[in-house]
PAZAPA-4460 file (N, C-alpha, C; in steps of 0.05 Angstrom, whole numbers, plus 32768, in hexadecimal, padded with zeros to 4 digits):
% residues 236
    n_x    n_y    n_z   ca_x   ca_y   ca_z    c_x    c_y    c_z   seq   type   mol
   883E   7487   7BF5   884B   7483   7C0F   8869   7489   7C0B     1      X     A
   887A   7493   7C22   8893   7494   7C21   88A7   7477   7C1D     2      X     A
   88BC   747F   7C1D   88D3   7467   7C16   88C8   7459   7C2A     3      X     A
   88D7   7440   7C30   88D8   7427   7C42   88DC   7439   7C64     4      X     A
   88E5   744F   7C6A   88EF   745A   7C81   88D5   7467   7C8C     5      X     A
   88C2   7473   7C7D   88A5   747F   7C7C   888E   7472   7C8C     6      X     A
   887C   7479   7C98   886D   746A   7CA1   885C   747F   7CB1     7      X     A
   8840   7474   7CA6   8826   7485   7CBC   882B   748D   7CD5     8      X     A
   881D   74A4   7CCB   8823   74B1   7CED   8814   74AD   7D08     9      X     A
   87F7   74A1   7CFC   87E0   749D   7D10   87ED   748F   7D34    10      X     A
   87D4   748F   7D3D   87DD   7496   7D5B   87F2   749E   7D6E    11      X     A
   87FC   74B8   7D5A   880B   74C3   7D71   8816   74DB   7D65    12      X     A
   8810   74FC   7D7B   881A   7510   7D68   8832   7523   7D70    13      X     A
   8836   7532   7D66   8846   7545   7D76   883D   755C   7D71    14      X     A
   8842   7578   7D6E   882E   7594   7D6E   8841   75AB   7D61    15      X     A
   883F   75BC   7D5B   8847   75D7   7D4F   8833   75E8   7D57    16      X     A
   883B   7609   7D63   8830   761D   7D6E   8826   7623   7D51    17      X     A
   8807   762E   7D4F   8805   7638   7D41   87F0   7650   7D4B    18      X     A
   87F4   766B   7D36   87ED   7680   7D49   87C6   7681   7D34    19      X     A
   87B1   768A   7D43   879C   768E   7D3A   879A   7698   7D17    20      X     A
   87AE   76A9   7D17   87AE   76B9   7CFD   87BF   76B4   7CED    21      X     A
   87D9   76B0   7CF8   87F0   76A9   7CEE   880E   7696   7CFF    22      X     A
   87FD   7676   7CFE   8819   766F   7D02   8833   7667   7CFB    23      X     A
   8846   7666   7D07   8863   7662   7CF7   886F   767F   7CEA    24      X     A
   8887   7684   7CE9   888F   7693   7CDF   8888   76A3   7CBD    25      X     A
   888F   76BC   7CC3   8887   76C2   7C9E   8895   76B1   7C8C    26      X     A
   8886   76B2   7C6C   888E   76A2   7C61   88AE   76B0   7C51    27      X     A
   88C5   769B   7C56   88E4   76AA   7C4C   88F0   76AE   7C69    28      X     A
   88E2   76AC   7C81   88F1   76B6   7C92   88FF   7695   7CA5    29      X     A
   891A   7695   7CAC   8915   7684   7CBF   8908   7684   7CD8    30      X     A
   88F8   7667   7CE5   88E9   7667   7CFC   8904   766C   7D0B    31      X     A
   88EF   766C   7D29   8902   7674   7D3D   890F   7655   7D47    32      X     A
   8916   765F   7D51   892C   7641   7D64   8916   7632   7D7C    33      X     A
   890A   7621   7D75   88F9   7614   7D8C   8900   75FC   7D90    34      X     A
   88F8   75F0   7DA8   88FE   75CE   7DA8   88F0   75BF   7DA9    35      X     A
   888B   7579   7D8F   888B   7562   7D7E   88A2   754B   7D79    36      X     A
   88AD   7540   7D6B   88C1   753B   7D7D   88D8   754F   7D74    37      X     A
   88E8   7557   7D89   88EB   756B   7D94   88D5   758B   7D85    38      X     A
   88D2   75A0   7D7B   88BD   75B0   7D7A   88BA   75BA   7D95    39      X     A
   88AB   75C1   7D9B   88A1   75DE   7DB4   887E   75D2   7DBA    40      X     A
   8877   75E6   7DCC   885F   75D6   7DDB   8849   75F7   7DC7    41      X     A
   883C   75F4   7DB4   8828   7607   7DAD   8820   7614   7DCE    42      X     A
   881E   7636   7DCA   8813   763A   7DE0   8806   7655   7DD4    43      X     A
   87F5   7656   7DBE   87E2   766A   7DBA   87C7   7656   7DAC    44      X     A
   87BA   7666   7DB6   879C   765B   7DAB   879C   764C   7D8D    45      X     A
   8788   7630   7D92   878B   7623   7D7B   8770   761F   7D7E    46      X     A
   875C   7632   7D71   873E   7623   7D71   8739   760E   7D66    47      X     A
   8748   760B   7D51   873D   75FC   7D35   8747   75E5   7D3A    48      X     A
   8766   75DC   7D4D   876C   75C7   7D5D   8757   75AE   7D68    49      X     A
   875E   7595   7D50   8752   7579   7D5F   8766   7566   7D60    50      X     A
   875F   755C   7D7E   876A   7542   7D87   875B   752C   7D81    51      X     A
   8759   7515   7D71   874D   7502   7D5E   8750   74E7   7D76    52      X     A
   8731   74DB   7D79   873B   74C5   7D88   8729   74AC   7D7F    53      X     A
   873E   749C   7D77   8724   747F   7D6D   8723   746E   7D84    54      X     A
   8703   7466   7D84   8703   7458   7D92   8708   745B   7DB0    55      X     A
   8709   7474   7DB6   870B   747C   7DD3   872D   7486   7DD2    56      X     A
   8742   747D   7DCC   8753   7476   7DC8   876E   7493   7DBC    57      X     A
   8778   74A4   7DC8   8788   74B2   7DC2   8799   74AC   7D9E    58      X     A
   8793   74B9   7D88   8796   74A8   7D6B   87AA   74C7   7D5F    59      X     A
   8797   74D1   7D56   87A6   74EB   7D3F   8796   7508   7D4C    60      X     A
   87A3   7516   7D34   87AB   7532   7D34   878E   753A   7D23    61      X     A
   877C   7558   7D1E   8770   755D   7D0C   8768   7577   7D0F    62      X     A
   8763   7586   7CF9   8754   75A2   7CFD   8734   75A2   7D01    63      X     A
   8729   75B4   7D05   870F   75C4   7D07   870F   75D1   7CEA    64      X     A
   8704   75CC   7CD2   86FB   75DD   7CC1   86F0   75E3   7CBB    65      X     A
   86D9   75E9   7CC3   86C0   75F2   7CC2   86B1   75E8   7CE5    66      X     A
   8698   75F7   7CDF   868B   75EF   7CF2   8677   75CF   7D04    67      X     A
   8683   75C2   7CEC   8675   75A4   7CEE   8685   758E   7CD6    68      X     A
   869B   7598   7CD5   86B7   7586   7CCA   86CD   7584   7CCB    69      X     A
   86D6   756E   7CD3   86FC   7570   7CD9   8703   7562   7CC2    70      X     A
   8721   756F   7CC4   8731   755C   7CAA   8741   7550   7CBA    71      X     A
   874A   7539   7CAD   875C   7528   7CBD   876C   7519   7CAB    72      X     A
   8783   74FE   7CB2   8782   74EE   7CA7   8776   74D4   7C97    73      X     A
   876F   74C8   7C7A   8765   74B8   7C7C   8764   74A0   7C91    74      X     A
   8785   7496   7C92   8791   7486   7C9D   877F   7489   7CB7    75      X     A
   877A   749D   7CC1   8778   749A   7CDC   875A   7494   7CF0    76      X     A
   8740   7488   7CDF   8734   7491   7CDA   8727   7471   7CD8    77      X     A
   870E   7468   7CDB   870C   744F   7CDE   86F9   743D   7CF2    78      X     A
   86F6   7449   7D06   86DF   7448   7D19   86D0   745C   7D2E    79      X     A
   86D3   745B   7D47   86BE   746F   7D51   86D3   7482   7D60    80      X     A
   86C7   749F   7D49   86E1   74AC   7D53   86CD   74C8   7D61    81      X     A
   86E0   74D6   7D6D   86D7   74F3   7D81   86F2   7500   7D81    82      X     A
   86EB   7521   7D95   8701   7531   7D87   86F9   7549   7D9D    83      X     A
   8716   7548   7DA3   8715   7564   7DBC   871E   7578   7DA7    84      X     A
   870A   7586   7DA3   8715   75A1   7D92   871C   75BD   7DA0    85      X     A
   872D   75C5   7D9D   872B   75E3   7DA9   8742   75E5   7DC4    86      X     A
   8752   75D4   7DC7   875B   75D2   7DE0   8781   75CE   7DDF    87      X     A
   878C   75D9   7DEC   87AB   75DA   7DE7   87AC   75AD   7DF7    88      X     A
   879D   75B5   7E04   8799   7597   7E1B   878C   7584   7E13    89      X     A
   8796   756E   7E04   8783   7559   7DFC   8773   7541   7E13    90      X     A
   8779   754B   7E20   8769   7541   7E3E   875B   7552   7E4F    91      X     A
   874F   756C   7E47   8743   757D   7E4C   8734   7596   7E3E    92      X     A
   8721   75A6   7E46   8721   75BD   7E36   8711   75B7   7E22    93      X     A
   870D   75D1   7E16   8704   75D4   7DF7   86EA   75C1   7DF2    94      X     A
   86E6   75BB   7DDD   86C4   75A6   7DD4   86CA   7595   7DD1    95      X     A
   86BE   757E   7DD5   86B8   7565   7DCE   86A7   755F   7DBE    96      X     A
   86A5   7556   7DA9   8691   7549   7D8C   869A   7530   7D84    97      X     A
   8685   751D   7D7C   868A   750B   7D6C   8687   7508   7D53    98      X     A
   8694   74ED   7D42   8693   74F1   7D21   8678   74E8   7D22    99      X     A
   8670   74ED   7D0E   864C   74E3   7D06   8652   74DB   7CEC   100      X     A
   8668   74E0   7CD7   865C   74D9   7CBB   8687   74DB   7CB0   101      X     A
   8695   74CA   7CAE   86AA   74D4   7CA2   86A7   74D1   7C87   102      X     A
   86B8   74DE   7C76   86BA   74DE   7C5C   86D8   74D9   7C4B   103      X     A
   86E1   74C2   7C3D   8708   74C5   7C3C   8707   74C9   7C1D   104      X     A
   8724   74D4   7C1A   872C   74E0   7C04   8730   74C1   7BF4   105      X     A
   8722   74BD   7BD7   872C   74A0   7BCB   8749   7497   7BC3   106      X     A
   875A   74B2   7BCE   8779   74A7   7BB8   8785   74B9   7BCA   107      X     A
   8785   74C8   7BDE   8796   74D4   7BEE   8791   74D1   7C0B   108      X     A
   879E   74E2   7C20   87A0   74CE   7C3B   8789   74F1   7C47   109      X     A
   8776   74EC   7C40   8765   74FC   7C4B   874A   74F3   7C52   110      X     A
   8742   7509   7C66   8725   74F8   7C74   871B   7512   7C88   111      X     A
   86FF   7517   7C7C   86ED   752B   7C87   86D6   751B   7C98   112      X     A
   86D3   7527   7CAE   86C5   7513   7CBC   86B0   7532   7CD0   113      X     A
   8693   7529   7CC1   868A   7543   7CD1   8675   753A   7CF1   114      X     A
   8673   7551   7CFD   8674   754C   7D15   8659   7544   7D21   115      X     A
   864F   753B   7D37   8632   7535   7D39   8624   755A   7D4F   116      X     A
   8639   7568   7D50   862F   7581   7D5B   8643   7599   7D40   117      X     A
   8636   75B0   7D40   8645   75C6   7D3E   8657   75D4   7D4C   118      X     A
   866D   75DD   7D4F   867D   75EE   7D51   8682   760B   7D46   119      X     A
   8680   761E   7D5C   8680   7637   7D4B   8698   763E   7D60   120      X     A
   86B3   7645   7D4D   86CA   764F   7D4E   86D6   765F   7D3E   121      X     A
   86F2   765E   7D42   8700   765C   7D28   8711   764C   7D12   122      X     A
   870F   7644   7D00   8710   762A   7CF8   8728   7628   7CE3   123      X     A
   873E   761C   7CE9   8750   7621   7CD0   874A   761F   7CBD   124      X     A
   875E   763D   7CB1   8754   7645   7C9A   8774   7636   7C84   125      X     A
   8756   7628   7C6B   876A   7618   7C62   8776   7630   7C41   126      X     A
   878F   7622   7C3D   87A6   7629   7C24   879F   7625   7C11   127      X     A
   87AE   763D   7BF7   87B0   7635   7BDE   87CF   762B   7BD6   128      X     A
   87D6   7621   7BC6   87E9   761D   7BB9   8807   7634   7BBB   129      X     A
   87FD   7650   7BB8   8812   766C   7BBB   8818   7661   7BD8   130      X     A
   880F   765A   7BE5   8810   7653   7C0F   8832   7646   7C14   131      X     A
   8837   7635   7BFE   8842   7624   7C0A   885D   7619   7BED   132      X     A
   8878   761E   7BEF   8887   7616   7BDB   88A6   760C   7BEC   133      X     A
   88B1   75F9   7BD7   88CD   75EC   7BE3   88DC   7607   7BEA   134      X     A
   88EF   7605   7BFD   88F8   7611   7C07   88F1   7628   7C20   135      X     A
   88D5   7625   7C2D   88CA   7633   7C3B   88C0   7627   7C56   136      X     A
   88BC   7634   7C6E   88B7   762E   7C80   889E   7625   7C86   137      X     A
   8894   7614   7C99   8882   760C   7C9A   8879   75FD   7CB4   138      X     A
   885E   75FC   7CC6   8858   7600   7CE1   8849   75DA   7CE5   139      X     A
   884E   75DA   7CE5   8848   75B4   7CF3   8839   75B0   7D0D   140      X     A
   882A   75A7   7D14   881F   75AB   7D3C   8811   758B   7D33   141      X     A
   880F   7584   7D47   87FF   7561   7D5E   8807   7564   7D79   142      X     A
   87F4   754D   7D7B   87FB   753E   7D92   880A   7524   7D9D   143      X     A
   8820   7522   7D8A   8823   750A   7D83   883A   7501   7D8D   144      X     A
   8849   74F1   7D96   8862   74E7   7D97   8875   74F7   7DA2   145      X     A
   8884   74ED   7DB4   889C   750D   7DBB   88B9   74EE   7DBA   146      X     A
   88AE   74D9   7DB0   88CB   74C9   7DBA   88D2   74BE   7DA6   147      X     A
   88E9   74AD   7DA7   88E8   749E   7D8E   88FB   747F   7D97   148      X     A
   88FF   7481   7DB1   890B   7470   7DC7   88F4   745C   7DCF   149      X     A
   88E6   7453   7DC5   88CF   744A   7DDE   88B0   7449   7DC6   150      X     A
   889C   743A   7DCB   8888   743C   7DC6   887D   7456   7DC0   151      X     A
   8871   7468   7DAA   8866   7483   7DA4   884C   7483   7DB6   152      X     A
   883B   746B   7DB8   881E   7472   7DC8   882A   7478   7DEA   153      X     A
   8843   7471   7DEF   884A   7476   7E06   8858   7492   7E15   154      X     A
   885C   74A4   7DF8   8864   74BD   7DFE   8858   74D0   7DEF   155      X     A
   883D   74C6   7DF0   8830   74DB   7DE2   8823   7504   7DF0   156      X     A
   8828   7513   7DE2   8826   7526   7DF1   8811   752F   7DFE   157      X     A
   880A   7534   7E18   87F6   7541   7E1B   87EC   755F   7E0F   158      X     A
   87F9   7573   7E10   87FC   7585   7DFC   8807   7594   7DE1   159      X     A
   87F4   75A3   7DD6   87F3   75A6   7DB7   881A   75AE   7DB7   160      X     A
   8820   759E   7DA2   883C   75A4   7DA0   883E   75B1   7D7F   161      X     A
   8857   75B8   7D7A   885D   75CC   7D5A   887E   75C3   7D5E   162      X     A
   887D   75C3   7D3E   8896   75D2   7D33   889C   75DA   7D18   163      X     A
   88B2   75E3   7D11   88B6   75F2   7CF5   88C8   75D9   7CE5   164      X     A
   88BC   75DD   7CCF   88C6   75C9   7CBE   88CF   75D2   7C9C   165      X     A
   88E0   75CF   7C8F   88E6   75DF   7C72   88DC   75CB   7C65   166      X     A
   88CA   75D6   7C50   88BB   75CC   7C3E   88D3   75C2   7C23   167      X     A
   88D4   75A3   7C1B   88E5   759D   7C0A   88D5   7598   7BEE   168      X     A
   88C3   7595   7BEC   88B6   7591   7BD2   8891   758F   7BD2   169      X     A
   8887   7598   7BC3   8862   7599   7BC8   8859   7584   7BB3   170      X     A
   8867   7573   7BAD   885E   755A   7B9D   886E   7540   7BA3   171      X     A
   8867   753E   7BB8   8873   7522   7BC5   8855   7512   7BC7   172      X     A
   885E   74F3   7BDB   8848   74E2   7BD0   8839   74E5   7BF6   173      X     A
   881B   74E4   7BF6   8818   74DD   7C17   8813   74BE   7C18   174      X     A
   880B   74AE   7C2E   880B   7498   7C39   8800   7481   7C25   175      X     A
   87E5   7492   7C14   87D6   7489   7C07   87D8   748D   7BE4   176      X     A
   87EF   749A   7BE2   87F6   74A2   7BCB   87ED   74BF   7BBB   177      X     A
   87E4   74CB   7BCE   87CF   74E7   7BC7   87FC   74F8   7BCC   178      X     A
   87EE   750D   7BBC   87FC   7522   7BAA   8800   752F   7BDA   179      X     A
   881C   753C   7BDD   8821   7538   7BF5   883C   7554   7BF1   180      X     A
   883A   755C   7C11   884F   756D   7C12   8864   7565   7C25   181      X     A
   887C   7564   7C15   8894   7559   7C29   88A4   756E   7C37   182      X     A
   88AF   7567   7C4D   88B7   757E   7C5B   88D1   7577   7C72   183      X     A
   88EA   7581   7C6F   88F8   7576   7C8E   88FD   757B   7CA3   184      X     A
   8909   7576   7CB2   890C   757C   7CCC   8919   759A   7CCA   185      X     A
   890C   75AE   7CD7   8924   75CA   7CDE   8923   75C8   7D02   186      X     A
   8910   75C7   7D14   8912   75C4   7D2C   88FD   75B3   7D38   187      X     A
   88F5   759C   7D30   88E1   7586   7D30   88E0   7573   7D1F   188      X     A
   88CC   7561   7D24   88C6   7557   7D0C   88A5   7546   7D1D   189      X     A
   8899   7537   7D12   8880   752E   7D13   8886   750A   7D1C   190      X     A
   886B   7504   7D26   8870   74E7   7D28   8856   74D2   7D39   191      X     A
   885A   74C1   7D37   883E   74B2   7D3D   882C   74C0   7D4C   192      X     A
   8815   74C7   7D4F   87FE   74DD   7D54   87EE   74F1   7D43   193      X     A
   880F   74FB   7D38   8805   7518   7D2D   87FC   7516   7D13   194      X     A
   87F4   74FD   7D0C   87E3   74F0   7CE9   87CA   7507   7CEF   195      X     A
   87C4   750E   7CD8   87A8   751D   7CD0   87B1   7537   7CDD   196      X     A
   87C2   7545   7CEE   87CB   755F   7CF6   87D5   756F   7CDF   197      X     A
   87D7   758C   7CDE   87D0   759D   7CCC   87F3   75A8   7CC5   198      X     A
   87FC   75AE   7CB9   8810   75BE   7CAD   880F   75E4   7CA0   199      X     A
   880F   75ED   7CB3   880B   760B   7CA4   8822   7616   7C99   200      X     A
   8819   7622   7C83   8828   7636   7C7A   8821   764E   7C6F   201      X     A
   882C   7662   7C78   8829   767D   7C71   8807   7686   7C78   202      X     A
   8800   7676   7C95   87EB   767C   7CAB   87D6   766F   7C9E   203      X     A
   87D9   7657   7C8E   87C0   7649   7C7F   87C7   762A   7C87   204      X     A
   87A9   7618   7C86   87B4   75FC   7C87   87BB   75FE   7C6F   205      X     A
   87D1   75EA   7C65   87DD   75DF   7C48   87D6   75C2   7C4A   206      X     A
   87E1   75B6   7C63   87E1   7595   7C60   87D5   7589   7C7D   207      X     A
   87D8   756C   7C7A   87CF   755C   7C8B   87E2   754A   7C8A   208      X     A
   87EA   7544   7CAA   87FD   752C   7CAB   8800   750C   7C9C   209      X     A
   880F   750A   7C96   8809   74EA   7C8E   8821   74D9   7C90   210      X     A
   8837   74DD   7C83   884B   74C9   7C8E   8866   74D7   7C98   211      X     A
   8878   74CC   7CA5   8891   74DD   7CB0   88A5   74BD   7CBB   212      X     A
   88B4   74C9   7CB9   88CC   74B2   7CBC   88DB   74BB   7CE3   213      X     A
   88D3   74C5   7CE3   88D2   74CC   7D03   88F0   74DA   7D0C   214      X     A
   88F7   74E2   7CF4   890F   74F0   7CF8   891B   750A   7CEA   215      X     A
   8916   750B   7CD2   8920   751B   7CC3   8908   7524   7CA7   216      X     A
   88FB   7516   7CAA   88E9   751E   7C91   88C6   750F   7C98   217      X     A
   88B3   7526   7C8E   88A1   7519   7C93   8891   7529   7C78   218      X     A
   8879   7517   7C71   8867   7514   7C5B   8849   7522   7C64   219      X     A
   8842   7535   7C59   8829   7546   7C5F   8814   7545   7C48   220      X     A
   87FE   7537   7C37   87E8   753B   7C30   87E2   755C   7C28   221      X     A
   87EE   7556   7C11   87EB   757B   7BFB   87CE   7585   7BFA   222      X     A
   87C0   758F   7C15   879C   759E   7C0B   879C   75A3   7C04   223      X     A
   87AF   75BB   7BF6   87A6   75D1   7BE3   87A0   75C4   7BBF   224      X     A
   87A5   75AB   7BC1   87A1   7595   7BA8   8789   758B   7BB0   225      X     A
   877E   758D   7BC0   875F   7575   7BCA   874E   758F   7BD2   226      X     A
   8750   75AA   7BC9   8736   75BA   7BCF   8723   75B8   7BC9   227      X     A
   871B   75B7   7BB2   8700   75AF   7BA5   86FB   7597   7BB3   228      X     A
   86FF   757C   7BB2   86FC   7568   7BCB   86F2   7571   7BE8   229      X     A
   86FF   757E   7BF0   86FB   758F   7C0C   86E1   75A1   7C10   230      X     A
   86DE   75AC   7BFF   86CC   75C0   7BF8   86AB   75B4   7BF6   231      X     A
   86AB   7598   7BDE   869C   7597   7BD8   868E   757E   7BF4   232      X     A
   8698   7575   7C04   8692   756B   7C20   868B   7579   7C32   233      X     A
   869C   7593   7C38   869C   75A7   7C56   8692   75C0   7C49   234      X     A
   8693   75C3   7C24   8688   75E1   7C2D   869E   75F8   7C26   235      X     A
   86B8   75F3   7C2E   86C9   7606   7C3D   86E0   7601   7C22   236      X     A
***
């Protein structure tokens, strides 16, 4: 977990555009100037895009990776959950599935939870290690939070939001103590929602949300360290 200022991100997200093939800028280049909380509203296709809800209940962020498993946050994760996949609109659109079977990482803030239907899409495609180093750019998206004035379940976004974030180190700690990628603010930053939402870099998932201080720095779950984990659950 982060210092004392740190804290889970679950129910509530904010979003980063990410493009089918490649979102966020090349890697070395600066992103562009956009304005999660603050970030830009995603407005190109996100198949692999899930909105996570426990309990009926608007909660976290998660991908599609494969055809009958999402990754998510551990944290976030816990009772009867469902998931609008495929949709810029988390109140519309795209598929609806529920979890049938989750599965959590024992020492890091991860959680595969596969679906009670198939999905045939396109499904983010997850990172290796070359994806993603300090000093590089990097693509953030939820649904989570746009305020920081006020209750987060109360300004939560209706649509998929993004932003760009510089990657400060790929061995920081996540929520649960699993091996984590830190990253800060360049024109956003993340915040209650966007737990279990994806981090790309260099057009690959790298991470999964997990903690953020709601201002300047937030804590991402290192995948490309939990592949074999990943793999040997989904396959992928």
């Amino acid at each position: 977990m982060l210092a004392a200022v740190a804290v889970a991100l679950g129910a509530v997200v904010v979003a980063a555009p990410v493009a089918g093939a490649k979102p966020g800028p090349p890697v070395g280049e600066a992103p562009p100037s956009t304005q999660i909380i603050d970030g830009g509203y995603y407005n190109q296709s996100a198949p692999w895009a899930a909105r996570l809800f426990l309990n009926g209940q608007q909660n976290c962020t998660a991908t599609l990776i494969s055809s009958q498993y999402v990754l998510t946050a551990r944290h976030c994760v816990g009772g009867s959950l469902s998931f609008r996949i495929g949709s810029l609109d988390q109140s519309s659109g795209g598929y609806v599935a529920y979890g049938a079977q989750t599965t959590t990482h024992p020492s890091a803030d991860l959680a595969l939870v596969r679906l009670d239907r198939s999905i045939r899409t396109t499904y983010s495609p997850l990172g290796t290690s070359t994806d993603v180093a300090p000093g590089r750019y990097a693509v953030v998206l939820g649904w989570g939070a746009t305020c920081t004035d006020q209750a987060e379940i109360n300004c939560q976004s209706r649509y998929l939001k993004y932003a760009d974030v510089t990657v400060s180190t790929v061995a920081d700690r996540d929520y649960f103590g699993g091996v984590a990628i830190g990253a800060r603010y360049y024109n956003g930053i993340t915040a209650g929602g966007d737990s279990g939402g994806p981090m790309f870099a260099n057009g690959r998932q790298v991470g999964v949300a997990s903690t953020s201080n709601r201002y300047d720095y937030t804590s991402y779950t290192n995948i490309t360290r939990y592949r074999s984990w990943i793999s040997s659950i989904a396959g992928v």
